[in-house]
C-alpha positions as CSV (number, residue, x, y, z in Angstrom):
1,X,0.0,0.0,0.0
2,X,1.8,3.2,-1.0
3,X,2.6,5.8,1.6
4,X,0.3,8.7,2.6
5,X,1.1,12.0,1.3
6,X,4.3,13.6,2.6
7,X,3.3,16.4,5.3
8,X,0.1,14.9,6.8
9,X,-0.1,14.4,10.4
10,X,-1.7,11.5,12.2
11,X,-3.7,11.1,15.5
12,X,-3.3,15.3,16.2
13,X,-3.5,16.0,19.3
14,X,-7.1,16.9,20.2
15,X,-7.8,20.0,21.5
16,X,-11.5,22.0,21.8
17,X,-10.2,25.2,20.6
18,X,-9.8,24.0,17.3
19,X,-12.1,24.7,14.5
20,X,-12.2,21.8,12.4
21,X,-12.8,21.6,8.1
22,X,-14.0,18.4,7.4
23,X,-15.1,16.2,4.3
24,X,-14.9,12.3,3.9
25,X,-14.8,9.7,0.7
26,X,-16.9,6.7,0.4
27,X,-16.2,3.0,-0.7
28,X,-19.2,2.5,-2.3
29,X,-22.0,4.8,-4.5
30,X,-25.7,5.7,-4.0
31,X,-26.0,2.7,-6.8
32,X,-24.0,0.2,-5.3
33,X,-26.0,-0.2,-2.1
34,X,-29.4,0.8,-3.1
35,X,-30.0,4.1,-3.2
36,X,-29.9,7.4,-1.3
37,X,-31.9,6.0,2.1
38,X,-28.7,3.7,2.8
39,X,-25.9,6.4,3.6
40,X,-24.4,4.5,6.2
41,X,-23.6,1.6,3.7
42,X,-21.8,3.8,1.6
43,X,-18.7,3.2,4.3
44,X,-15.9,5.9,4.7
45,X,-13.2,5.1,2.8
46,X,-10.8,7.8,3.9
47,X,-11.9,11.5,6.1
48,X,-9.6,14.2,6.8
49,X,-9.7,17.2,8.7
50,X,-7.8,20.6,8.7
51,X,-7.9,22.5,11.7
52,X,-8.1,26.2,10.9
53,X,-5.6,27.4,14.1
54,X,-2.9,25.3,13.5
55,X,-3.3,24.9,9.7
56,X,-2.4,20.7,10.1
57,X,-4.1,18.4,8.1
58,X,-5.0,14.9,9.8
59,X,-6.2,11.8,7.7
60,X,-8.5,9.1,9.4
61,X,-9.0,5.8,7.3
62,X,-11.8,3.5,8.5
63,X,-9.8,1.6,10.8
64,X,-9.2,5.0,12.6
65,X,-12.5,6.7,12.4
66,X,-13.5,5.9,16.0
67,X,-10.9,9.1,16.0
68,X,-12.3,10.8,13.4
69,X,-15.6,10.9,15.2
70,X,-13.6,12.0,18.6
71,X,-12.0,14.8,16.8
72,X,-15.3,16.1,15.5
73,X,-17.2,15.7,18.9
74,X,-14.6,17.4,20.6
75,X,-14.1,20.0,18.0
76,X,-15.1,24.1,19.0
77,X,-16.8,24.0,15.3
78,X,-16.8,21.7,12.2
79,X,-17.5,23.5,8.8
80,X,-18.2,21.4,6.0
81,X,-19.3,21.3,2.7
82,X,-23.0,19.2,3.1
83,X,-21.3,17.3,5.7
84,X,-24.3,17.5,8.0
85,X,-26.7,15.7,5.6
86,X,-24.1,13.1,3.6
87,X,-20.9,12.9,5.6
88,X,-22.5,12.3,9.3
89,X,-25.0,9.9,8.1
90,X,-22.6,7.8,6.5
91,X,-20.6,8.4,9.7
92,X,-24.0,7.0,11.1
93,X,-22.9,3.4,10.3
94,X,-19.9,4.1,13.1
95,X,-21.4,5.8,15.9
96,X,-24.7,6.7,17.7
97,X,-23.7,10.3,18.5
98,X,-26.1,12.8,18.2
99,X,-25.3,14.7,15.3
100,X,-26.9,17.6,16.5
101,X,-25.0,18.1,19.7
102,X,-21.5,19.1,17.6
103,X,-21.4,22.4,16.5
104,X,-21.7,22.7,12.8
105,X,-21.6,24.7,10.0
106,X,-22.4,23.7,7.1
107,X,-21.5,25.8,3.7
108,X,-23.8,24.2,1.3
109,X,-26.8,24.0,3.9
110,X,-26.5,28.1,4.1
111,X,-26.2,29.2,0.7
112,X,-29.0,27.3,-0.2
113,X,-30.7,29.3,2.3
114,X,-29.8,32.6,0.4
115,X,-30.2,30.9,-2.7
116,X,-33.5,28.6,-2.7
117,X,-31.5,26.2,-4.7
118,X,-28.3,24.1,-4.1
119,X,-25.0,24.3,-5.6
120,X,-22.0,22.3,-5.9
121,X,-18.5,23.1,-4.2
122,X,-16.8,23.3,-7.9
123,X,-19.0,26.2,-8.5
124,X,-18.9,28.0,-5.8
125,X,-14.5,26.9,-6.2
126,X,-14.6,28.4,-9.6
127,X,-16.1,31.7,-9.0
128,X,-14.8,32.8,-5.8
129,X,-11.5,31.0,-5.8
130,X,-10.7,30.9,-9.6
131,X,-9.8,26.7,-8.6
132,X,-11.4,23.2,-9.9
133,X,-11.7,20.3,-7.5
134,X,-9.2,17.7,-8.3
135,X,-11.5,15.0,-8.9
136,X,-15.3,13.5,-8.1
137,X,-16.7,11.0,-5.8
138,X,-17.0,8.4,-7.9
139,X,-13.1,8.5,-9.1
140,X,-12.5,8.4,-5.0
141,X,-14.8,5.2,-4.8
142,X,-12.2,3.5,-7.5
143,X,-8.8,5.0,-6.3
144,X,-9.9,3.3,-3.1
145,X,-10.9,0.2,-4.7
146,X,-7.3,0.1,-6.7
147,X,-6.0,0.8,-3.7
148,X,-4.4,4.1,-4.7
149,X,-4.2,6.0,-1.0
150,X,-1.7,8.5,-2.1
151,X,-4.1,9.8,-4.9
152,X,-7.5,9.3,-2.6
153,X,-5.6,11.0,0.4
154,X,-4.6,14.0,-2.1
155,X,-8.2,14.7,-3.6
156,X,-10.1,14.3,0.1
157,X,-7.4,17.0,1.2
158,X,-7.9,19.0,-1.8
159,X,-11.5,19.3,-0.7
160,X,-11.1,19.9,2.5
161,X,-8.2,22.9,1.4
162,X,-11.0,24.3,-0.5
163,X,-13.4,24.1,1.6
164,X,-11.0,25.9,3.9
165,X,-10.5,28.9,1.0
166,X,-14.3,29.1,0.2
167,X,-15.1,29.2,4.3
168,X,-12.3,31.9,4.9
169,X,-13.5,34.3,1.7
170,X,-16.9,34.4,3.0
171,X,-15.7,35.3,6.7
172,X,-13.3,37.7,5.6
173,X,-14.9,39.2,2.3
174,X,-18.7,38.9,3.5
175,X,-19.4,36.9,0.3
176,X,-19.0,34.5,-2.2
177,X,-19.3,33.6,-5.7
178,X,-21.2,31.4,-7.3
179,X,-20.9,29.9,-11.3
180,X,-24.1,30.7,-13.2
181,X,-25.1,30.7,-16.9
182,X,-25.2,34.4,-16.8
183,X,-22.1,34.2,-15.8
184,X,-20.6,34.9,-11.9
185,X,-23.0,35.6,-9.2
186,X,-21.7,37.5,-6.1
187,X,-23.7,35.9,-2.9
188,X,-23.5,38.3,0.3
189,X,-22.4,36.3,3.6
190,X,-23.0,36.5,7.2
191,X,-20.1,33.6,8.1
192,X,-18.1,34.0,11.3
């Protein structure tokens, strides 16, 4: 199995104070197990975290995501990308923990809000940070079959980092952009 990515950091220590960016990858699609209604089959394949203080990366495969879960519950804040509604349920298959009682914030989840309509994160990339995700979900669910961790590892960090970039425009900026077939659309913010 080919080593991690060079600069990741493993079991971080875990602290409250940190603000955590999360995302995970699956091992399996909506198709392979039946549809939408059976997240928690879709089993993590790899999560990772960036913590916004310390600016350190830590990647949890499934045999560590008793962890991952730790990290999360302990964190001050978690900021995702649809994380409340896809990665905790399929985090759902690992743990009981009410969802609910971590503090969350999830991107996706507000600017549909503003919007009335969702968007994806390589839209929102595009316009406000001028950057393309490095892959898609279902290219994670076959680098993880092939056993490709190196390249798997890479693209869940990649989403995470922007993630990261699209969380900290909106904070510091007070919006966002979004693509459009009009072209760029500049979406106000209230993030801190």
């Amino acid at each position: 199995m080919p080593e991690p990515a060079q600069g990741l950091l493993f079991g971080a220590p875990k602290s409250k104070a940190r603000t955590l960016v999360f995302d995970l990858e699956t091992q399996n699609s909506f198709d392979d197990v039946g549809g939408r209604n059976k997240m928690a089959e879709l089993r993590m394949s790899v999560g990772v975290t960036y913590a916004l203080e310390t600016k350190e990366f830590t990647v949890y495969k499934e045999d560590e995501v008793n962890a991952l879960i730790e990290d999360l519950r302990a964190a001050s804040r978690v900021i995702g990308f649809n994380h409340k509604h896809f990665d905790y349920a399929v985090l759902g298959r690992y743990t009981k923990l009410d969802w609910d009682t971590v503090k969350s914030f999830d991107i996706l989840e507000d600017l549909t809000k503003i919007l009335g309509h969702r968007v994806k994160l390589d839209s929102v990339a595009a316009a406000t940070l001028a950057t393309k995700k490095s892959g898609h979900g279902l290219q994670a669910i076959e680098w993880f079959r092939k056993g490709d961790w190196e390249t798997l590892i890479k693209y869940c960090k990649d989403d995470v980092k922007i993630t990261a970039e699209v969380w900290l425009h909106g904070v510091e900026k007070k919006f966002v952009m979004i693509e459009t077939w009009g072209g760029p659309k500049k979406v106000p913010v209230d993030w801190k």
